[in-house]
Kinemage of the C-alpha trace (Angstrom):
@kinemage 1
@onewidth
@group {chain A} dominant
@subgroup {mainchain}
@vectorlist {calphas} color= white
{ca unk a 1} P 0.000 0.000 0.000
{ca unk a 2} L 1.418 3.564 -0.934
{ca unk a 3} L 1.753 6.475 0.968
{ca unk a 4} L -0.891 7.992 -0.782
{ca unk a 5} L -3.333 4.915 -0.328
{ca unk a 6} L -2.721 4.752 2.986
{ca unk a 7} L -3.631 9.064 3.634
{ca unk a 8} L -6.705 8.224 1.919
{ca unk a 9} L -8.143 5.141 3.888
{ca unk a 10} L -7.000 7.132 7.045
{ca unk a 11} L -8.672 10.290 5.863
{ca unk a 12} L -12.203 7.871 4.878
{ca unk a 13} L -11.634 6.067 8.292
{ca unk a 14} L -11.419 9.700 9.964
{ca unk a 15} L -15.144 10.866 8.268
{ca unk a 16} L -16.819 7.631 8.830
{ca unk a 17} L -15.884 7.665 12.501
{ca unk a 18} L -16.886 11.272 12.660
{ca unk a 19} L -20.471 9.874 11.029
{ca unk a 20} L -20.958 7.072 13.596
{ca unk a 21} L -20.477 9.074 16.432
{ca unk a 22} L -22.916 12.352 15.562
{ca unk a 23} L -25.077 9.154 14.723
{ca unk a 24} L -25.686 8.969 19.055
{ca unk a 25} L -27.088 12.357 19.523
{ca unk a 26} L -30.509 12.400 20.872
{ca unk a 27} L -32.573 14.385 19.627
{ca unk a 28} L -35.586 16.179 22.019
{ca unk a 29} L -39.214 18.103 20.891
{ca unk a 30} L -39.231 20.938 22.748
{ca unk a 31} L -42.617 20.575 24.360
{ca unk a 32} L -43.173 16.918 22.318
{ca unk a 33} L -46.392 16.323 20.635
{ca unk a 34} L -47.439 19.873 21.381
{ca unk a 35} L -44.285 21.524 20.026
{ca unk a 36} L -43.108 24.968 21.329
{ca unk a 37} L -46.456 27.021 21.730
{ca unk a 38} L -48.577 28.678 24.045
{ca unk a 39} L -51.601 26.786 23.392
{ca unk a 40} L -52.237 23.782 25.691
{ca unk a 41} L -50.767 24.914 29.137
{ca unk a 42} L -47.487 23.074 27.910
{ca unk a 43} L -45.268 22.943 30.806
{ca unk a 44} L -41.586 23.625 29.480
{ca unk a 45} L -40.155 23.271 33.333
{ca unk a 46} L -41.428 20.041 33.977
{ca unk a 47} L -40.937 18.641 30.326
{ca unk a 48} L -36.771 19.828 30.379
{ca unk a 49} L -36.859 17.973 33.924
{ca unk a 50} L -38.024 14.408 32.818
{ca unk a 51} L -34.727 14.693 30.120
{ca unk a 52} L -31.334 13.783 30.723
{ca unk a 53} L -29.160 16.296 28.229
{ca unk a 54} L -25.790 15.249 26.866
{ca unk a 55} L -23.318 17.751 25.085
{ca unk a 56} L -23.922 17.294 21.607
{ca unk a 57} L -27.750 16.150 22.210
{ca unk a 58} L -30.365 18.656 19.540
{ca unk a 59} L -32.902 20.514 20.259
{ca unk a 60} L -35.477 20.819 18.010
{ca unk a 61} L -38.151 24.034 18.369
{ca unk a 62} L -41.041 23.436 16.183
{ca unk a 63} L -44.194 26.293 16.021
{ca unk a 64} L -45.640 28.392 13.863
{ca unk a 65} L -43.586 31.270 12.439
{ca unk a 66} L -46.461 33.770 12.520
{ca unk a 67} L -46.938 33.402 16.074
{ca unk a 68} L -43.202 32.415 17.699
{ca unk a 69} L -39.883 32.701 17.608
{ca unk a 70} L -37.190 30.987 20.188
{ca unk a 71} L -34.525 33.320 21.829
{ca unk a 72} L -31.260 32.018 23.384
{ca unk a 73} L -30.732 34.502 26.287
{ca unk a 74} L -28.891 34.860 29.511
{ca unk a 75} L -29.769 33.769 32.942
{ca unk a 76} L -31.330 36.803 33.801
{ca unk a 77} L -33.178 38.035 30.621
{ca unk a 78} L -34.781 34.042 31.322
{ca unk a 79} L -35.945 34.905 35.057
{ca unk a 80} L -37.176 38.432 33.548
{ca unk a 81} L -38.514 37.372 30.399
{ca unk a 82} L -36.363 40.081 28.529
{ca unk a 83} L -36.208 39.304 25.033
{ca unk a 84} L -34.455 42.886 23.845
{ca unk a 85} L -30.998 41.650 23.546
{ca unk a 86} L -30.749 38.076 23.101
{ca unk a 87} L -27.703 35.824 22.366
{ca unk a 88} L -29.514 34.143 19.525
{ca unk a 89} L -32.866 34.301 17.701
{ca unk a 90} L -34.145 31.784 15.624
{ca unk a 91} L -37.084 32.183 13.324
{ca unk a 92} L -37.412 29.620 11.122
{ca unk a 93} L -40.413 27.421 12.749
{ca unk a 94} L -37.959 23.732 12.709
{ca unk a 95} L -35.205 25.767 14.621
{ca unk a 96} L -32.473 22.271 15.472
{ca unk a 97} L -29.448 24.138 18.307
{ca unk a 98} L -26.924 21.615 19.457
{ca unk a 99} L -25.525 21.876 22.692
{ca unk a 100} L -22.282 22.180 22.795
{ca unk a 101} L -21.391 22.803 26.395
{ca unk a 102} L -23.038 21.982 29.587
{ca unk a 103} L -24.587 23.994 32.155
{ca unk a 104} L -27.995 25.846 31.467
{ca unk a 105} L -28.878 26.930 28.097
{ca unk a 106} L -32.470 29.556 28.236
{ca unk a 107} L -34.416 29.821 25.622
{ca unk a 108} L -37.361 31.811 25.274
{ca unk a 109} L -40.538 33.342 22.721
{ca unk a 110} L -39.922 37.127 21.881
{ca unk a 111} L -43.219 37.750 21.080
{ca unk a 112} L -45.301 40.117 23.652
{ca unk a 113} L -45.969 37.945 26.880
{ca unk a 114} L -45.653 34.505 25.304
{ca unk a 115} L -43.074 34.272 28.429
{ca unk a 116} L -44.703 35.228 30.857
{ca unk a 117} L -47.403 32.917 29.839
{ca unk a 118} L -45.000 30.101 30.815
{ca unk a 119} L -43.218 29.877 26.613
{ca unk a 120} L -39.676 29.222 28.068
{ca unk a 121} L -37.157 26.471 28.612
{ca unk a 122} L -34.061 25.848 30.944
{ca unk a 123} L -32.235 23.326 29.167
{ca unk a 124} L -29.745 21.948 31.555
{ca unk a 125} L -26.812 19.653 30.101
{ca unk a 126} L -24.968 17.374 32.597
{ca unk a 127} L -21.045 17.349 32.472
{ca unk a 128} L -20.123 14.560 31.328
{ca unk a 129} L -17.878 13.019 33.819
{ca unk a 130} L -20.180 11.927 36.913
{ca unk a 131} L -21.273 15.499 38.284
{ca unk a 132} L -21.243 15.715 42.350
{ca unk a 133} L -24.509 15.522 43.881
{ca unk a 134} L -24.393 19.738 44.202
{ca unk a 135} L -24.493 20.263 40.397
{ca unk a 136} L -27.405 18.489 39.693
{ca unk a 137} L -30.562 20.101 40.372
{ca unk a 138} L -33.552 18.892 42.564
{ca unk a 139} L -36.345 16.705 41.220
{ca unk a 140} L -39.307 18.781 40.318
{ca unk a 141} L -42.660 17.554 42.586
{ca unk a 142} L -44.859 15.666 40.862
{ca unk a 143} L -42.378 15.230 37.599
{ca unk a 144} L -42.365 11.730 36.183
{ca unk a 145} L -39.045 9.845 36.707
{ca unk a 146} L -36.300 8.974 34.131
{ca unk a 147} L -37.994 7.915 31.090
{ca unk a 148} L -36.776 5.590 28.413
{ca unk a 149} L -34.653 8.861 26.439
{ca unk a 150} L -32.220 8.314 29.435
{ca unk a 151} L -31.770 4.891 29.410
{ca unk a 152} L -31.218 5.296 25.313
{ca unk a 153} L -28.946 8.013 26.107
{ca unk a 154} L -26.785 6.062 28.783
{ca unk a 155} L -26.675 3.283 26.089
{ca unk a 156} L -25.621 5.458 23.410
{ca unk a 157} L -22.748 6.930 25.265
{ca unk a 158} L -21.673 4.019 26.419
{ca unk a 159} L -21.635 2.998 22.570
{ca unk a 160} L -20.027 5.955 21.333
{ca unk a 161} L -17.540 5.580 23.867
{ca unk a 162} L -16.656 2.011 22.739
{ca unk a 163} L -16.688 3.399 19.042
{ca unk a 164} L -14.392 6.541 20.182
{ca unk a 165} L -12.039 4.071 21.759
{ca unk a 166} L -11.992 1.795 18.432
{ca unk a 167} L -11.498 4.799 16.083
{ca unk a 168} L -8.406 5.815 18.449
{ca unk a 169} L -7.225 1.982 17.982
{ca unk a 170} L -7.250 2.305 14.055
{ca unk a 171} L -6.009 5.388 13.693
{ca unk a 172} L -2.580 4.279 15.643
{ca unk a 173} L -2.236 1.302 14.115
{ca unk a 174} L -2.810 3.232 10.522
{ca unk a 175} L -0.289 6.539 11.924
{ca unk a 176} L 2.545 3.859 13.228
{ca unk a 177} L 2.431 2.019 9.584
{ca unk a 178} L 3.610 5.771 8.163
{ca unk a 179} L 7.099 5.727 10.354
């Protein structure tokens, strides 16, 4: 095998194991069924509390265009539903943000009291060594327990992890047949 052969199966093995791990994102409906909206009482606090969110998980904001938006804002513009400067808006009604840190992300609709009417979302991502008992925040009352998205998640790290390591393998083996 040339040198040139061997740059390009590395570079293919590279993408592929690029593919295979974005494949292990999961990917959460703000709101589910009933989408981000202020019709239906939807209860953003309780529904971000029954998920477990991973760095790289998506977040998908689906609503009408006419009648919502999502805003990415800070901490406070969240607990003040202050939509005047945010750090993002997104407008296009199938709005997909990956996380790409952990901590809290806020989101919230810029239209006239659609926050205040409860049309806002703490999404909180876990680090992803095991966090100490501190970082993680108290069970809502009355919230539903882990659902079946965490045990899928848990699985699919543990996957990707297992993937990670084998990609890691193949690329030594592939970088020590160049010297």
């Amino acid at each position: 095998m040339g040198l040139m052969d061997r740059r390009r199966s590395l570079a293919f093995l590279v993408v592929i194991s690029g593919l295979q791990l974005s494949a292990y994102a999961a990917v959460y409906k703000v709101g589910d069924s009933a989408g981000w909206t202020t019709i239906g009482n939807v209860d953003y606090k309780q529904w971000a509390a029954t998920k477990s969110f991973q760095v790289g998980d998506i977040i998908l904001f689906e609503y009408n265009v006419q009648f919502h938006n999502v805003m990415r804002v800070t901490h406070a513009q969240y607990k003040a539903c202050n939509a005047s400067v945010p750090i993002a808006n997104y407008t296009t009604g199938n709005d997909s943000i990956t996380i790409s840190t952990h901590g809290h992300h806020f989101f919230l609709c810029g239209f006239p009291g659609h926050c205040q009417a409860g049309q806002r979302v703490d999404i909180y991502v876990l680090r992803a060594s095991a966090p100490s008992p501190s970082a993680v925040p108290p069970p809502v009352p009355g919230a539903p327990g882990p659902s079946l998205n965490d045990s899928v998640s848990l699985k699919a790290l543990n996957g990707l992890l297992s993937k990670l390591w084998l990609s890691f393998t193949i690329f030594a083996a592939l970088v020590s047949g160049f010297t």
